[in-house]
C-alpha positions, 0 to 999 in steps of 0.5 A: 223379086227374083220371078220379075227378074226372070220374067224381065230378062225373058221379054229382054230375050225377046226383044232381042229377037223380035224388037216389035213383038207384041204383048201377045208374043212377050206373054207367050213366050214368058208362059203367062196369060196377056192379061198378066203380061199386061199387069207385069208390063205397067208393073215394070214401066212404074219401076222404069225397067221398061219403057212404051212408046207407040208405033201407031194407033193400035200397037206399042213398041217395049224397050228395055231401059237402063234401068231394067238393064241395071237390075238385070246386070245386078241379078247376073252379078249376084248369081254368078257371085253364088255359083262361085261360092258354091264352086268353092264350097263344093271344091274344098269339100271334095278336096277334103274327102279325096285327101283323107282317101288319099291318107288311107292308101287310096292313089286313084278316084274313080267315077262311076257314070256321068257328073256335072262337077266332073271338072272339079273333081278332076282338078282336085286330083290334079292338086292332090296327086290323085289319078282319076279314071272314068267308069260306066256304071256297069263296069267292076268296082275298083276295090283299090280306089276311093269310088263315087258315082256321079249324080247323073245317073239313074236312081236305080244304077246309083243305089246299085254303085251304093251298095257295092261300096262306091259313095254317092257324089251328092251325099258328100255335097249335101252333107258337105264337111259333116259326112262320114264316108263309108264304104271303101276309104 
């Protein structure tokens, strides 16, 4: 269900750019065959999700129906409900792992490289009291703070960090609240 969703909002996409494009443009631009398209096209006007109509003798106009625009507002409804419980989730457990460096002594985070949830962090050591500092990769390792290396950087700058003590920032949210940190806490 989830690939007729994506491919329903990739012809919605399109049809807000180009609102006659053919079936040709709509199943290139969804990276699928035409014979494909066509299937998902009769598939989507079953369900209502889409609707034809003819411009002429030889070519057919696609419209996106309430309907379609029902299921479409319901999938980003539901993945925006997801990745604020993952938000969360990820929140509270590093709010978890920087309060317990906190209890050992450690008053600074600092992250090693580039993160995508660099702003959570940054808010956890707001909420906390903790400074957070950014580093490059290749500067010393600060022996006196609790120290991540972010997910972003390469495998090989991430094993290096690890090696010198700084934890990786994926370890503690894949294990979530299960992980014992190592190393400098």
């Amino acid at each position: 269900m989830n690939n007729e969703v994506a491919t329903l909002q990739n012809i919605a996409n399109t049809l807000e750019q180009e609102p006659l494009a053919s079936q040709r443009v709509l199943a290139e631009n969804a990276g699928m065959s035409i014979g494909l398209m066509n299937a998902v096209l009769k598939r989507f006007v079953e369900r209502g999700w889409i609707m034809l109509t003819n411009v002429n003798l030889r070519k057919l106009s696609y419209a996106i129906t309430p309907a379609g625009i029902a299921e479409l507002t319901a999938r980003s409804q539901k993945f925006a409900k997801r990745t604020f419980e993952l938000a969360n989730s990820y929140n509270e457990t590093l709010c978890k792992y920087i309060s317990e460096a906190k209890k050992e002594g450690k008053t600074r985070l600092c992250l090693y490289g580039q993160s995508y949830i660099r702003f959570l962090l940054v808010y956890c050591c707001q909420i906390l009291n903790v400074d957070f500092i950014e580093k490059n990769t290749s500067d010393p390792i600060d022996e006196k703070a609790f120290c991540l290396v972010g997910e972003l950087n390469k495998e090989s700058e991430i094993k290096a960090l690890e090696e010198k003590g700084c934890v990786n920032l994926l370890s503690i949210l894949n294990a979530g609240k299960t992980i014992h940190i190592q190393g400098n806490i």
